[in-house]
VMD Tcl script that draws the C-alpha trace (Angstrom):
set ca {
  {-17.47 -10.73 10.62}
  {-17.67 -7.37 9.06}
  {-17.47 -6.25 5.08}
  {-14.19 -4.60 6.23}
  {-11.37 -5.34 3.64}
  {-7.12 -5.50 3.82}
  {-5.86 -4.56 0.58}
  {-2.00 -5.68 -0.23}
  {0.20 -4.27 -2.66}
  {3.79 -5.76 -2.89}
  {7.27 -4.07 -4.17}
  {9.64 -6.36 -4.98}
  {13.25 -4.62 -5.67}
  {16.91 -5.92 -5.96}
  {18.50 -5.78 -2.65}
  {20.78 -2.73 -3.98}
  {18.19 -0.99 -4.01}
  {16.13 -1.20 -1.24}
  {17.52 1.75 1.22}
  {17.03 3.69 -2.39}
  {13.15 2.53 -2.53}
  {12.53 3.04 1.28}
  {13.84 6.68 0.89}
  {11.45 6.97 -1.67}
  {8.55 5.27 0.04}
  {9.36 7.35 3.12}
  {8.96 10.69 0.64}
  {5.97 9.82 -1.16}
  {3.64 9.74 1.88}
  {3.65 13.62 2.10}
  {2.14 13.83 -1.77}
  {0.35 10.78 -1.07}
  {-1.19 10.94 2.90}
  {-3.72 13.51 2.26}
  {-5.78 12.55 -0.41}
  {-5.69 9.19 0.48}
  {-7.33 10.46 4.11}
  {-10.22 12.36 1.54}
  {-10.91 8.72 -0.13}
  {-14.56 7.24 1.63}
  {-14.17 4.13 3.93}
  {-10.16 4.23 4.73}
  {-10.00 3.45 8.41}
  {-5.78 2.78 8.53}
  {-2.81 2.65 5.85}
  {0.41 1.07 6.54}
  {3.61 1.61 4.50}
  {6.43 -0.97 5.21}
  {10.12 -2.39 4.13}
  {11.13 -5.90 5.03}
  {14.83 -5.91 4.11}
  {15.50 -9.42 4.40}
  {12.71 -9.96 1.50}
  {14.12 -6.99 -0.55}
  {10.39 -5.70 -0.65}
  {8.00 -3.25 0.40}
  {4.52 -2.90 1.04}
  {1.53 -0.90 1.09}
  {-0.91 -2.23 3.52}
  {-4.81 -0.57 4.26}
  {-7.92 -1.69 5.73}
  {-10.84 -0.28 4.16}
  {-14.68 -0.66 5.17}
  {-15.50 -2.29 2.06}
  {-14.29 -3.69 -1.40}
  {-15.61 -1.06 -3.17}
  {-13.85 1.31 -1.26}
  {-10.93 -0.51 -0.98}
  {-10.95 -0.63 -5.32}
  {-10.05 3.26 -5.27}
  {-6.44 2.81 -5.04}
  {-6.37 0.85 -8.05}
  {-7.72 3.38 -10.26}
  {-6.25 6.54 -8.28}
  {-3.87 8.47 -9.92}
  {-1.38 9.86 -7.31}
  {-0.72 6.24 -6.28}
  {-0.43 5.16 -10.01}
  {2.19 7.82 -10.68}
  {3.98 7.85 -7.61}
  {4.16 3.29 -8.75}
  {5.91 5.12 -12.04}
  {8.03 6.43 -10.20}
  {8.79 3.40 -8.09}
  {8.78 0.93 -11.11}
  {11.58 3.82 -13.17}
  {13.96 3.21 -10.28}
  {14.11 -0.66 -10.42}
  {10.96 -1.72 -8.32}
  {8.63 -4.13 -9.65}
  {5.04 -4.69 -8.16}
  {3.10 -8.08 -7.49}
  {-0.32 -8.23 -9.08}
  {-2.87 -8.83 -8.96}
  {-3.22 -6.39 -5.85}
  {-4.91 -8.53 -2.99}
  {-7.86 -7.71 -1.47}
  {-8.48 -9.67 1.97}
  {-12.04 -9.84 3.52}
  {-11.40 -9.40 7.04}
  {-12.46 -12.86 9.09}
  {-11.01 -11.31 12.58}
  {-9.05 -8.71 14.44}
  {-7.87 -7.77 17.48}
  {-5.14 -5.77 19.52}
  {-5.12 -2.51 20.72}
  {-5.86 -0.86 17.32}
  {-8.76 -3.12 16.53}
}
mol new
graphics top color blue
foreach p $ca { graphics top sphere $p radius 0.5 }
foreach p [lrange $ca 0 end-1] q [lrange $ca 1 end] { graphics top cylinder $p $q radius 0.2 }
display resetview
């Protein structure tokens, strides 16, 4: 087992406005993508829409806690969640923060 860490963060939206929020989620990664590379310990960030839930989600493995903590304190993610939260989307929290008990795959 390793001190590597899955962080979750949820959008929940009304189905009208999913294709609206996955636009937007689509958009944001170019503001977003490189200073979230510059951040220690990232090793892979998923974005994702699951329209049959009506949510989203931001998904990243990070090599520790700590490290994995920086989003929730990092500014271009907490105004791009204005953003998100201003055009009907409302987040789960507390963010999870999985320790990592296995892996595998081609990616792993």
């Amino acid at each position: 087992m390793s001190d590597a860490v899955v962080r979750v963060s949820i959008l929940r939206c009304d189905a009208t406005k999913c294709a609206q929020l996955q636009k937007m989620m689509i958009d944001v990664e170019a503001a977003l993508r490189p200073s979230i590379e510059a951040l220690p310990g990232l090793l892979v960030f998923y974005a994702g829409a699951d329209e049959a839930t009506s949510s989203l989600i931001n998904s990243s493995v990070w090599d520790n806690l700590e490290h994995a903590k920086q989003l929730d304190t990092f500014q271009p993610m907490l105004d791009a969640g204005k953003l998100f939260v201003a055009a009907g989307a409302s987040f789960e929290r507390p963010i999870m923060h999985y320790a990592e008990l296995w892996q595998f795959g081609p990616r792993a």
